[in-house]
C-alpha positions as semicolon CSV with decimal commas, in nm:
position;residue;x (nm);y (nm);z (nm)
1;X;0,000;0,000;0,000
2;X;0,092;0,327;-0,072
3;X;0,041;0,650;0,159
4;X;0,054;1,006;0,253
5;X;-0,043;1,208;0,553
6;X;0,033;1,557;0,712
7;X;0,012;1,609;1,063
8;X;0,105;1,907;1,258
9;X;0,388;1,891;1,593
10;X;0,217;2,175;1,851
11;X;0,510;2,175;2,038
12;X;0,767;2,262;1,752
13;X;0,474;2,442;1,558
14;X;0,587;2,252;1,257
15;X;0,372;2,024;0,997
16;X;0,503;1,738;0,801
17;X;0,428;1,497;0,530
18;X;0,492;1,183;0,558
19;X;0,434;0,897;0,281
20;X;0,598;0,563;0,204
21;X;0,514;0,185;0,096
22;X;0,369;-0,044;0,360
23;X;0,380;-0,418;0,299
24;X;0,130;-0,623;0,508
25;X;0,098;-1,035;0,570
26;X;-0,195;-1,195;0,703
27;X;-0,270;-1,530;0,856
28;X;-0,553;-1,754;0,792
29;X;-0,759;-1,601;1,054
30;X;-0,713;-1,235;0,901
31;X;-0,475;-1,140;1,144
32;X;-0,140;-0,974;1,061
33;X;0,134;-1,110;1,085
34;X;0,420;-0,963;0,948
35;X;0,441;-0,557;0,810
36;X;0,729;-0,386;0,644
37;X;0,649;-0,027;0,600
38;X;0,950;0,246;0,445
39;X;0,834;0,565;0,573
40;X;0,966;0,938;0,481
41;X;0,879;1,247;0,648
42;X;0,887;1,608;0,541
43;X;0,891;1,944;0,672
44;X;0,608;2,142;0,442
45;X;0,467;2,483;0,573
46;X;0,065;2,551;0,636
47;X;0,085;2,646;0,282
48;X;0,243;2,369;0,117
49;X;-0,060;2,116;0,273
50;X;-0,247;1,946;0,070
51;X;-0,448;1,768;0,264
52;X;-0,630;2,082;0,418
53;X;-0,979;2,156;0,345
54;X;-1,269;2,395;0,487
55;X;-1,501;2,093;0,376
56;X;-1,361;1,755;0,241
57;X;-1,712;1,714;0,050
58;X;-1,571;1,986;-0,135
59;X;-1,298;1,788;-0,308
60;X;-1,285;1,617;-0,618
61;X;-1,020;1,364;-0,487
62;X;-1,126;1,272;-0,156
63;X;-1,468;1,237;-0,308
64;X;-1,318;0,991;-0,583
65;X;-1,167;0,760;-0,283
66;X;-1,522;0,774;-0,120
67;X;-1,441;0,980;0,158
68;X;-1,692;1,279;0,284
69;X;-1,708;1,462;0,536
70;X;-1,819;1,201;0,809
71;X;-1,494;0,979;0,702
72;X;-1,244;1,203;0,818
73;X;-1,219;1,515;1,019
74;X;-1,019;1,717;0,793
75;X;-1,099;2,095;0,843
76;X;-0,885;2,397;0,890
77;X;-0,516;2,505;0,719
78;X;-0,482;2,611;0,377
79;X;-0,709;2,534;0,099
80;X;-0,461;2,391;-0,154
81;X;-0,587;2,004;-0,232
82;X;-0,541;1,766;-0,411
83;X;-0,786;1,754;-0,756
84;X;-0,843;1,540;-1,022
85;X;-0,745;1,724;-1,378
């Protein structure tokens, strides 16, 4: 699986990206049992977010990946987003 989230550090009023490849084993009863996961992180400013929206309804990717506005709480920061062309 692929991935990318931002969160913000209150303490060091800094937000990051961080993304990577995750690689996930399960047993017979659904269980996992192994995971490998390569993950980066990234410095970005409130600007550079793109995960950031007023109202996630709003956006033409997260509404592609059937998530709305009871899925995540994503609300506040900069409007930039991601968008399908």
């Amino acid at each position: 699986m692929c991935f990318e989230y931002e969160y913000f550090d209150a303490e060091h009023n800094q937000w990051y990206r961080a993304y990577g490849n995750e690689n996930w084993e399960f047993d017979s009863l659904g269980l996992m049992r192994k995971r490998i996961a390569s993950i980066n992180e990234a410095r970005i400013l409130d600007t550079e977010r793109r995960i950031s929206l007023e109202s996630p309804v709003d956006n033409a990717w997260l509404n592609s990946q059937g998530i709305g506005m009871t899925s995540l709480p994503l609300q506040g920061g900069s409007t930039v987003s991601y968008s399908i062309e």
